[in-house]
N, CA, C and O atoms as CSV, one atom per row, in Angstrom:
chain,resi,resn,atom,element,x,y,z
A,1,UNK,N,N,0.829,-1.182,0.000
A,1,UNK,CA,C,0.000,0.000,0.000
A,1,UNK,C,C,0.875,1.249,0.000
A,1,UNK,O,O,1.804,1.379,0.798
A,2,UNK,N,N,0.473,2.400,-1.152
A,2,UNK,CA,C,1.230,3.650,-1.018
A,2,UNK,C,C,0.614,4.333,0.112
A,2,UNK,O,O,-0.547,4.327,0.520
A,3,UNK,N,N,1.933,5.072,0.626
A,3,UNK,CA,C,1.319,6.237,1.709
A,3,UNK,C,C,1.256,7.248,1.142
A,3,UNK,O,O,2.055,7.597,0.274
A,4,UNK,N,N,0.349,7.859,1.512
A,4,UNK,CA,C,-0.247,9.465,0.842
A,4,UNK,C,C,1.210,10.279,1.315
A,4,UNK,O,O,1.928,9.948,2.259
A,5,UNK,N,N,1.431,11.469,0.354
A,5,UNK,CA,C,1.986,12.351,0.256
A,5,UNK,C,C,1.472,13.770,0.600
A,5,UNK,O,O,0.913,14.395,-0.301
A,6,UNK,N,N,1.633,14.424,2.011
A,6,UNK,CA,C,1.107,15.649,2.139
A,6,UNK,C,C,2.101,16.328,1.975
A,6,UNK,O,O,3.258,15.909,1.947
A,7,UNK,N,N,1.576,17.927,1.799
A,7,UNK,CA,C,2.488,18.776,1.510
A,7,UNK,C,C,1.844,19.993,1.854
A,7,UNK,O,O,0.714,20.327,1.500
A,8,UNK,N,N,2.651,20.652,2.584
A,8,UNK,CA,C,1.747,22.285,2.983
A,8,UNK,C,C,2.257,23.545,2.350
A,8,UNK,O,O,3.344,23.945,2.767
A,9,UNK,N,N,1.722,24.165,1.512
A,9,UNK,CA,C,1.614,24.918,0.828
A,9,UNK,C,C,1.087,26.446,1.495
A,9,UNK,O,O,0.227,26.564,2.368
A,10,UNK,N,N,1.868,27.594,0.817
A,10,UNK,CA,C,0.980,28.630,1.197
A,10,UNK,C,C,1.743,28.905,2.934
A,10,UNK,O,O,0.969,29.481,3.698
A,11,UNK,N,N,2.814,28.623,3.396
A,11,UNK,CA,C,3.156,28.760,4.554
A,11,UNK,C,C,2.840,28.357,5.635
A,11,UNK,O,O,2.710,28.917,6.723
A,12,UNK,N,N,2.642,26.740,5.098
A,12,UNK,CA,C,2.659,25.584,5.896
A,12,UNK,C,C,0.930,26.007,6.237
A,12,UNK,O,O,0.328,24.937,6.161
A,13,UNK,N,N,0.331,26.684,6.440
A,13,UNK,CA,C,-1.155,27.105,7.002
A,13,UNK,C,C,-2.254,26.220,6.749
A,13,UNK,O,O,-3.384,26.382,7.211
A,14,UNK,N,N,-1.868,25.211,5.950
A,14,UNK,CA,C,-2.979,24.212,5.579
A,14,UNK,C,C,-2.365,23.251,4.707
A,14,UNK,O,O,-1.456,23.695,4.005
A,15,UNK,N,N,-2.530,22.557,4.641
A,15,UNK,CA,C,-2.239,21.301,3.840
A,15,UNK,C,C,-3.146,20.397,3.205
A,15,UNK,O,O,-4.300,20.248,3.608
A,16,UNK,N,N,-2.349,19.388,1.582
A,16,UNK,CA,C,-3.472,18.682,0.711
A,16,UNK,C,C,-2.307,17.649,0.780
A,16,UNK,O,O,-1.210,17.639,1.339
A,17,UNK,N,N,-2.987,16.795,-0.005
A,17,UNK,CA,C,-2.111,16.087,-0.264
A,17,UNK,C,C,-1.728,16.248,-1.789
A,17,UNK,O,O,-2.519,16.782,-2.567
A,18,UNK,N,N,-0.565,15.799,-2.176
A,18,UNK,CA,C,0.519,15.829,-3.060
A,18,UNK,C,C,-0.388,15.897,-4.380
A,18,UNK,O,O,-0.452,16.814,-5.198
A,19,UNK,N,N,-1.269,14.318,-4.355
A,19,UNK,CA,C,-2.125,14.376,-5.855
A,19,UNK,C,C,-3.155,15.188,-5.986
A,19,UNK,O,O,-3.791,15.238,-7.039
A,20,UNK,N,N,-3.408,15.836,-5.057
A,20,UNK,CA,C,-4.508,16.997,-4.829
A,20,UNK,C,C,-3.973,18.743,-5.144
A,20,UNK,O,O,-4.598,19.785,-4.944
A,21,UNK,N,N,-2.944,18.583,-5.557
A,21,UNK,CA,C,-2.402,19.801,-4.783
A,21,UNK,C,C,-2.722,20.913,-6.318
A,21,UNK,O,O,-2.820,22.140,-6.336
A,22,UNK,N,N,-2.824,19.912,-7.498
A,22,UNK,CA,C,-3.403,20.871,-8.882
A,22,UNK,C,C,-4.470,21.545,-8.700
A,22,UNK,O,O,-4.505,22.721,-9.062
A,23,UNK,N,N,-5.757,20.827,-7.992
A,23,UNK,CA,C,-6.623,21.259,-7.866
A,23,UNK,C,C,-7.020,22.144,-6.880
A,23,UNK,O,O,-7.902,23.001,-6.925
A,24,UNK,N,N,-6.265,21.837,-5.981
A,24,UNK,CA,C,-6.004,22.581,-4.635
A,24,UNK,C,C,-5.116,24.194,-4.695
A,24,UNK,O,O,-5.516,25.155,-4.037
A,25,UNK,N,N,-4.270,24.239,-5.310
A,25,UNK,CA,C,-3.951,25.252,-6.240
A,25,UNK,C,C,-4.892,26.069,-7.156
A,25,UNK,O,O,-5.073,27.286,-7.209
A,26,UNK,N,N,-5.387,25.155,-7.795
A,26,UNK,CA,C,-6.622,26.218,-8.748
A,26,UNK,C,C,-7.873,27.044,-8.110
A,26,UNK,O,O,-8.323,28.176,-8.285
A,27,UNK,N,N,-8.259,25.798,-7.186
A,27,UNK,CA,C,-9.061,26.300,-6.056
A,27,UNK,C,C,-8.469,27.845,-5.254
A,27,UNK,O,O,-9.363,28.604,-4.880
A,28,UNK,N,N,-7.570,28.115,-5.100
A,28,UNK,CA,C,-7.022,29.195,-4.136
A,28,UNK,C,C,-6.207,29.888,-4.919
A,28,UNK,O,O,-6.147,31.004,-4.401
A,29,UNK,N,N,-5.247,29.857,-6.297
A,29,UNK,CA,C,-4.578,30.905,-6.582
A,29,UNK,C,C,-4.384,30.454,-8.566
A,29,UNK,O,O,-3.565,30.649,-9.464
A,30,UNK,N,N,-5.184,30.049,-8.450
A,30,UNK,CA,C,-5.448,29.649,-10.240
A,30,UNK,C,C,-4.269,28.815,-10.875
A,30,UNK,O,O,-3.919,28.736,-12.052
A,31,UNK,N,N,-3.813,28.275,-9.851
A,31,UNK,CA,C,-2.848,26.820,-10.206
A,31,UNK,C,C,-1.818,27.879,-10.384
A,31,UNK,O,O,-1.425,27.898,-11.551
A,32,UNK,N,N,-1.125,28.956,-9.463
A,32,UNK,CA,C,0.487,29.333,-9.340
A,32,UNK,C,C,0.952,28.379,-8.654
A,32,UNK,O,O,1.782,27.558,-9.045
A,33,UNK,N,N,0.423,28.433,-7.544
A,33,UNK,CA,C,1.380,27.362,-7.005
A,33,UNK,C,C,1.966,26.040,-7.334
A,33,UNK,O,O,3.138,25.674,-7.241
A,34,UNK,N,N,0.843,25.353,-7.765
A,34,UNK,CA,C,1.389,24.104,-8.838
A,34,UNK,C,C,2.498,24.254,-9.437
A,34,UNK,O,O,3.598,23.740,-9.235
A,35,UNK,N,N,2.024,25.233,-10.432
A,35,UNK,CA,C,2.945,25.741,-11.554
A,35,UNK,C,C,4.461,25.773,-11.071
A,35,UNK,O,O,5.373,25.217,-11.684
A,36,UNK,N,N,4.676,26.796,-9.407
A,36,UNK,CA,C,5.662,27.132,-8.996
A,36,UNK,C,C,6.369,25.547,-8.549
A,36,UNK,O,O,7.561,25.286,-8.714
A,37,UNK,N,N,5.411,24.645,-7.993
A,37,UNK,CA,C,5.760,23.658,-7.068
A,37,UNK,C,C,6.781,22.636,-8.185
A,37,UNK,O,O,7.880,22.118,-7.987
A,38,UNK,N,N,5.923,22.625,-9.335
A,38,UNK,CA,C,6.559,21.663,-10.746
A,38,UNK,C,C,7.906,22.424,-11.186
A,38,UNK,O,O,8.805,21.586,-11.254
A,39,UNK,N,N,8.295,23.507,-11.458
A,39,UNK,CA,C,9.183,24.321,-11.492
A,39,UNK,C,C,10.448,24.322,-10.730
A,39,UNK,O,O,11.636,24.471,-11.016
A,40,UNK,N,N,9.609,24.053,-9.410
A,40,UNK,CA,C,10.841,23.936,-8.550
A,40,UNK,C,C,11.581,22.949,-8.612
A,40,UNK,O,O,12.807,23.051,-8.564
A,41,UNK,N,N,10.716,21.407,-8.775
A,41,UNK,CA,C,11.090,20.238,-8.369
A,41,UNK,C,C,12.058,19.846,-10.174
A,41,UNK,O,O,12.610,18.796,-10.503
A,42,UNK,N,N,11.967,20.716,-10.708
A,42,UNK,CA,C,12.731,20.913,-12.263
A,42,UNK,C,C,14.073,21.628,-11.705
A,42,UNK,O,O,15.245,21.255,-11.742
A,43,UNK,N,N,13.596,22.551,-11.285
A,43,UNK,CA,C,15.284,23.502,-10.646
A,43,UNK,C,C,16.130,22.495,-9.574
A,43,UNK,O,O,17.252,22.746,-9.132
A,44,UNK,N,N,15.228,21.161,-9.230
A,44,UNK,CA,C,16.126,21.006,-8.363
A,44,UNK,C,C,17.147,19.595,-9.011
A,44,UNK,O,O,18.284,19.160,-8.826
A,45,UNK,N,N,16.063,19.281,-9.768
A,45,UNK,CA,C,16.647,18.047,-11.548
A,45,UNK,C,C,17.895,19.158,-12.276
A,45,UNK,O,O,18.938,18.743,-12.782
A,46,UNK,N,N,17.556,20.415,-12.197
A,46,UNK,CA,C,18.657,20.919,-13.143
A,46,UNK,C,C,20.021,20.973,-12.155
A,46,UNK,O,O,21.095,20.630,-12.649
A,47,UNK,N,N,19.968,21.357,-10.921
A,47,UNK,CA,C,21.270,21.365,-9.965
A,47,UNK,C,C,21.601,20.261,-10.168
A,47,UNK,O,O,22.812,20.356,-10.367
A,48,UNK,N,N,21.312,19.197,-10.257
A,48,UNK,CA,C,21.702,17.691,-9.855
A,48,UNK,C,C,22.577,17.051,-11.445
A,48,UNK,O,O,23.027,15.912,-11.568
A,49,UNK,N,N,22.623,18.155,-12.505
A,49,UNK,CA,C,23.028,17.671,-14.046
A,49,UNK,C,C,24.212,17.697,-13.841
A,49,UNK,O,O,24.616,18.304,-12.849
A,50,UNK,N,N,25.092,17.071,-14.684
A,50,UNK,CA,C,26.185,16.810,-14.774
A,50,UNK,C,C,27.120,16.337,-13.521
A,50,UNK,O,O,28.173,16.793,-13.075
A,51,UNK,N,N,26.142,15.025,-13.065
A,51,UNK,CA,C,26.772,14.344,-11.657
A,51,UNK,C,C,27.381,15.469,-10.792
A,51,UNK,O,O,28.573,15.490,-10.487
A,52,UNK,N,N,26.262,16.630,-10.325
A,52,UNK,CA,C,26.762,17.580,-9.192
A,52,UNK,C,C,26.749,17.062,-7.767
A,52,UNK,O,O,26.017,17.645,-6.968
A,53,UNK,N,N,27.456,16.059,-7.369
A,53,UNK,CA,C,27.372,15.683,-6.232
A,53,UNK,C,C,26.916,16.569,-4.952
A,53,UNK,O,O,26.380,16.130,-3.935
A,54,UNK,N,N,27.162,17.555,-5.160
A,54,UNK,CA,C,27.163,18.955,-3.819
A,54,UNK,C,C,26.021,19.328,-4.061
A,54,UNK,O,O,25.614,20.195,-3.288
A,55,UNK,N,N,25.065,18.889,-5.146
A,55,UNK,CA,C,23.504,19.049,-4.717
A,55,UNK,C,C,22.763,17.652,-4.343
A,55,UNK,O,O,21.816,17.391,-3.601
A,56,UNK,N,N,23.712,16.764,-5.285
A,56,UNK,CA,C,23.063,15.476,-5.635
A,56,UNK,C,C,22.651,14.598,-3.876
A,56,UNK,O,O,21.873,13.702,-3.549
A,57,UNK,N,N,23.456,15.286,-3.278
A,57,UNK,CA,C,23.851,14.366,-1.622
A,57,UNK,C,C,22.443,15.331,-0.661
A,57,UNK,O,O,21.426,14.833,-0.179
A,58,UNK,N,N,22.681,16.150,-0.650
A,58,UNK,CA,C,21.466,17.104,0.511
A,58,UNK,C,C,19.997,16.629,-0.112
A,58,UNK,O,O,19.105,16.192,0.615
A,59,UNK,N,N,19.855,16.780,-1.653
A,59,UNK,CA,C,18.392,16.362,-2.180
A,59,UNK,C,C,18.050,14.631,-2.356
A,59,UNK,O,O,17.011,13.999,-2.545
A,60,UNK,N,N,19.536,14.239,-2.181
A,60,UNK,CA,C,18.476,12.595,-1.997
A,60,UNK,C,C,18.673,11.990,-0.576
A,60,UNK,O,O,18.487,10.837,-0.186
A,61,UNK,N,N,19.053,12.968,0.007
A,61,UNK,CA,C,18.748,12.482,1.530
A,61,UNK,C,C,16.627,13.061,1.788
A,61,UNK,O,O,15.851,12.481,2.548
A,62,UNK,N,N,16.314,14.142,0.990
A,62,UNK,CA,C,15.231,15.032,0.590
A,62,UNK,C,C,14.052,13.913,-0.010
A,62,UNK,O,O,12.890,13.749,0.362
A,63,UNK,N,N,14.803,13.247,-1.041
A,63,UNK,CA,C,13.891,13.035,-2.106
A,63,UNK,C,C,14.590,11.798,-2.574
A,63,UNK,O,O,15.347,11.689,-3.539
A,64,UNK,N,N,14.138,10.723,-1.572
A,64,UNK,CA,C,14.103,9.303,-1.351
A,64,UNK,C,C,13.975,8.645,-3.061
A,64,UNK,O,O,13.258,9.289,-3.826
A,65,UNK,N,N,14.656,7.422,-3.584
A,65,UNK,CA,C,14.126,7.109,-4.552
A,65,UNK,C,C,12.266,6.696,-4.878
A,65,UNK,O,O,11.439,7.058,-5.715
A,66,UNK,N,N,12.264,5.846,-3.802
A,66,UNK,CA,C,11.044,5.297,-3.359
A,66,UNK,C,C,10.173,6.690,-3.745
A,66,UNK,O,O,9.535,6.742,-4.796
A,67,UNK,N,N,10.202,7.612,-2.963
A,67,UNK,CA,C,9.139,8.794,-3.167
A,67,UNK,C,C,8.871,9.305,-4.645
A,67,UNK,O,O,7.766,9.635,-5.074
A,68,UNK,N,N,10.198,9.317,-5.431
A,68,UNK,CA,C,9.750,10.025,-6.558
A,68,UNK,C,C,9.169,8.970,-7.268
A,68,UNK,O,O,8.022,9.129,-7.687
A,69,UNK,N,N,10.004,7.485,-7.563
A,69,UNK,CA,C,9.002,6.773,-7.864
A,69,UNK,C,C,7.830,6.094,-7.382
A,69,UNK,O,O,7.347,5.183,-8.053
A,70,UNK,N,N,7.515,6.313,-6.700
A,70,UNK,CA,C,5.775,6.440,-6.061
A,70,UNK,C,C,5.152,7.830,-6.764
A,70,UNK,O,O,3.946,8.054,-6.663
A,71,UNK,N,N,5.726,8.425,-7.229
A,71,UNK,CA,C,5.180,9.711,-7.617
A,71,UNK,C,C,4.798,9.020,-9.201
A,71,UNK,O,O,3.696,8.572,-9.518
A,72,UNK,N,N,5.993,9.075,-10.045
A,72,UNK,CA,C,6.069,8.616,-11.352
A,72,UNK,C,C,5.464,7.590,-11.745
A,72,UNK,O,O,4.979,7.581,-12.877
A,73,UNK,N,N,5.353,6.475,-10.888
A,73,UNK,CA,C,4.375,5.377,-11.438
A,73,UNK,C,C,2.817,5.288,-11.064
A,73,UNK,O,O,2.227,4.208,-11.105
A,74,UNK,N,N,2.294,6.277,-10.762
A,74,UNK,CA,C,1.023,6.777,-10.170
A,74,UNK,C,C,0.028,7.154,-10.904
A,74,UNK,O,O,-0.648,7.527,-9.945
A,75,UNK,N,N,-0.679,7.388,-11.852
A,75,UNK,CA,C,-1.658,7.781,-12.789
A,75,UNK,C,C,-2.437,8.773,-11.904
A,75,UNK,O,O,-3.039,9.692,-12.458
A,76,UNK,N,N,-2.459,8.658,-10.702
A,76,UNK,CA,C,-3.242,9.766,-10.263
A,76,UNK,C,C,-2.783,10.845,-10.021
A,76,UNK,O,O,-3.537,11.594,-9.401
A,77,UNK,N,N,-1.471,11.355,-10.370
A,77,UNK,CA,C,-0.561,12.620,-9.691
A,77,UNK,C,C,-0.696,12.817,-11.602
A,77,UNK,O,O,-0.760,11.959,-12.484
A,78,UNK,N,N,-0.697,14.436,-11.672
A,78,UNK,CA,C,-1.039,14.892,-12.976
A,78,UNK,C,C,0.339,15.116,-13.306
A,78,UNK,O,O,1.327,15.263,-12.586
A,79,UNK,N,N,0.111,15.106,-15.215
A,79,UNK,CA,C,1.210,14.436,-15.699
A,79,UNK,C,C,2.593,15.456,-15.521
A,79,UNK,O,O,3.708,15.008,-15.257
A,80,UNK,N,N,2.375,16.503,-15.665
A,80,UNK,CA,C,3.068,17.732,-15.239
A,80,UNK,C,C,4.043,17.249,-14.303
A,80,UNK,O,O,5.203,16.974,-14.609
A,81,UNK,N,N,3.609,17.164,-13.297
A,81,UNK,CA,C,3.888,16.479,-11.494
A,81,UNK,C,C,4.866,15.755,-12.045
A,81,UNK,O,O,5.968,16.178,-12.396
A,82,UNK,N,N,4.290,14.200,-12.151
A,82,UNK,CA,C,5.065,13.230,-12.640
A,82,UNK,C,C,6.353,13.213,-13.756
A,82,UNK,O,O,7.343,12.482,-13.765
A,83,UNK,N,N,5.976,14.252,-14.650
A,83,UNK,CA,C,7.428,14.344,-15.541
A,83,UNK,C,C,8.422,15.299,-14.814
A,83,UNK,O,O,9.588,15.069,-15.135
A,84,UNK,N,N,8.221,16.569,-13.691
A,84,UNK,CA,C,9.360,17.149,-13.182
A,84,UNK,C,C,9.915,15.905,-12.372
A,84,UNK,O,O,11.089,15.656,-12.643
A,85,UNK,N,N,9.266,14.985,-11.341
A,85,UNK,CA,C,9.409,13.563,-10.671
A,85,UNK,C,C,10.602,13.086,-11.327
A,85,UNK,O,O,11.711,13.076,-10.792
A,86,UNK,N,N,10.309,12.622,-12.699
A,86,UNK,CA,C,11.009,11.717,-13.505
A,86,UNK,C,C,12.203,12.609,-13.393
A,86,UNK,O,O,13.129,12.273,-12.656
A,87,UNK,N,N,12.257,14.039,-14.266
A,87,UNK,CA,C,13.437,14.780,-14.488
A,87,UNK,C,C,14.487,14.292,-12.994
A,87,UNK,O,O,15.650,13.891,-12.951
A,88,UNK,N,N,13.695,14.488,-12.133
A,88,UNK,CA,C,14.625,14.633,-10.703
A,88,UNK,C,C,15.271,13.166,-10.738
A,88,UNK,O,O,16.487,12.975,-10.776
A,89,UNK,N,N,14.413,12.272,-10.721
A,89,UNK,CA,C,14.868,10.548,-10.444
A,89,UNK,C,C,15.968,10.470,-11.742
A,89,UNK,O,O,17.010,9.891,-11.435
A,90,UNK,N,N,15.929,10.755,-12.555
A,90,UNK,CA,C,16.870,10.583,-14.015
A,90,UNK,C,C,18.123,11.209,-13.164
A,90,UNK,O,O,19.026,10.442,-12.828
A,91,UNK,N,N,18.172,12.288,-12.891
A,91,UNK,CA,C,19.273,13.002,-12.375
A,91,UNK,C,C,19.975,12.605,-11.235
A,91,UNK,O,O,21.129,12.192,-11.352
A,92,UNK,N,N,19.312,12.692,-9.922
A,92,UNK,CA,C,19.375,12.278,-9.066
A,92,UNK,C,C,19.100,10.916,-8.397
A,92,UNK,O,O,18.816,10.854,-7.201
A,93,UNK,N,N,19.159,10.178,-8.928
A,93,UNK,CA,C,19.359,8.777,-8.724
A,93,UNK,C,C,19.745,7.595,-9.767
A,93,UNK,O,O,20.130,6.464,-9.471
A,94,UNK,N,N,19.560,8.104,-10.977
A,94,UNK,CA,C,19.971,7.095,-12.359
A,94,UNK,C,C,21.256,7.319,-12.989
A,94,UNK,O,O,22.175,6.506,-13.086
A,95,UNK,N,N,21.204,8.886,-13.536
A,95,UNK,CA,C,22.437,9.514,-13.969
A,95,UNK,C,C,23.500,9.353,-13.163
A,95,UNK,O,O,24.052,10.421,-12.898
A,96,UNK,N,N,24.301,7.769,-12.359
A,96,UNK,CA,C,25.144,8.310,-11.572
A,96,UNK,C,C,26.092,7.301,-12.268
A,96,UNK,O,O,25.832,6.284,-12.911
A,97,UNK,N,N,27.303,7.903,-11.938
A,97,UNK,CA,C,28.855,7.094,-11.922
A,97,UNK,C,C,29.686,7.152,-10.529
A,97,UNK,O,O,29.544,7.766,-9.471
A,98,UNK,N,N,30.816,6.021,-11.146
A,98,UNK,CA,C,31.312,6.240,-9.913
A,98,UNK,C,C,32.428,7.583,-9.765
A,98,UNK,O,O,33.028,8.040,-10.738
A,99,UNK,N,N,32.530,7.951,-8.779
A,99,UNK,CA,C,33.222,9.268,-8.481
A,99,UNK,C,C,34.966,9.113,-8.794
A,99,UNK,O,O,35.646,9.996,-9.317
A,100,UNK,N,N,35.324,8.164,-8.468
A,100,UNK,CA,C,36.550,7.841,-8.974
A,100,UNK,C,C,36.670,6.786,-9.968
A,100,UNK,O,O,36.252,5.629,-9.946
A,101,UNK,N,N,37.344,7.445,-10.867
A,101,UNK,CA,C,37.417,6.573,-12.059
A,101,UNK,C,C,38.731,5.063,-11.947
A,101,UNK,O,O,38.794,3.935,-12.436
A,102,UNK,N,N,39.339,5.652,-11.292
A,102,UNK,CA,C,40.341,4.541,-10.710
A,102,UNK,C,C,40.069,3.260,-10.246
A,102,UNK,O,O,40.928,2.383,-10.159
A,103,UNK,N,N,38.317,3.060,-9.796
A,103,UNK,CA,C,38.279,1.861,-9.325
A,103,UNK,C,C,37.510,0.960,-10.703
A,103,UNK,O,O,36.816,-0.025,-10.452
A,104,UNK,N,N,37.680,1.323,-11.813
A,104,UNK,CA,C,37.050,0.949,-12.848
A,104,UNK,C,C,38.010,-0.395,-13.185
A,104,UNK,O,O,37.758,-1.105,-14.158
């Protein structure tokens, strides 16, 4: 069984959960926040490019493999959601080598 994903939005003052949060957004600020929330979770796929370890280490202590893919294999989290998800898991958990090439 997946566990729901909450997330508090808006300065922590209330909270939805994760697959709710498009609508929950539109409901209260015409889907910025979404918008901002998908954006972010892209800015944080773009720090992590080119095996940046010095982001790659603080955000997957953040952003568990398990979580993003619970996100990505989900049909109910809108597709938006799910492809910044992917961007991050590609980066931050797939895209990796080893750090020293010496032990090759």
């Amino acid at each position: 069984m997946k566990s729901k994903i909450i997330i508090r939005p808006y300065n922590g003052k209330a909270h939805c959960e994760l697959v709710e949060l498009k609508k929950y957004s539109q409901d209260h600020d015409q889907g910025q926040f979404f918008d901002y929330f998908t954006q972010l979770i892209c800015l944080l796929s773009d720090l992590c490019l080119d095996r940046n370890f010095i982001a790659i280490k603080p955000l997957s202590e953040k952003y568990s493999y398990d979580l993003c893919h619970q996100i990505i294999t989900n049909d109910q989290y809108d597709a938006k959601l799910r492809y910044a998800f992917t961007r991050l898991i590609t980066t931050l958990w797939i895209d990796q080598e080893l750090k020293d090439r010496s032990q090759w």
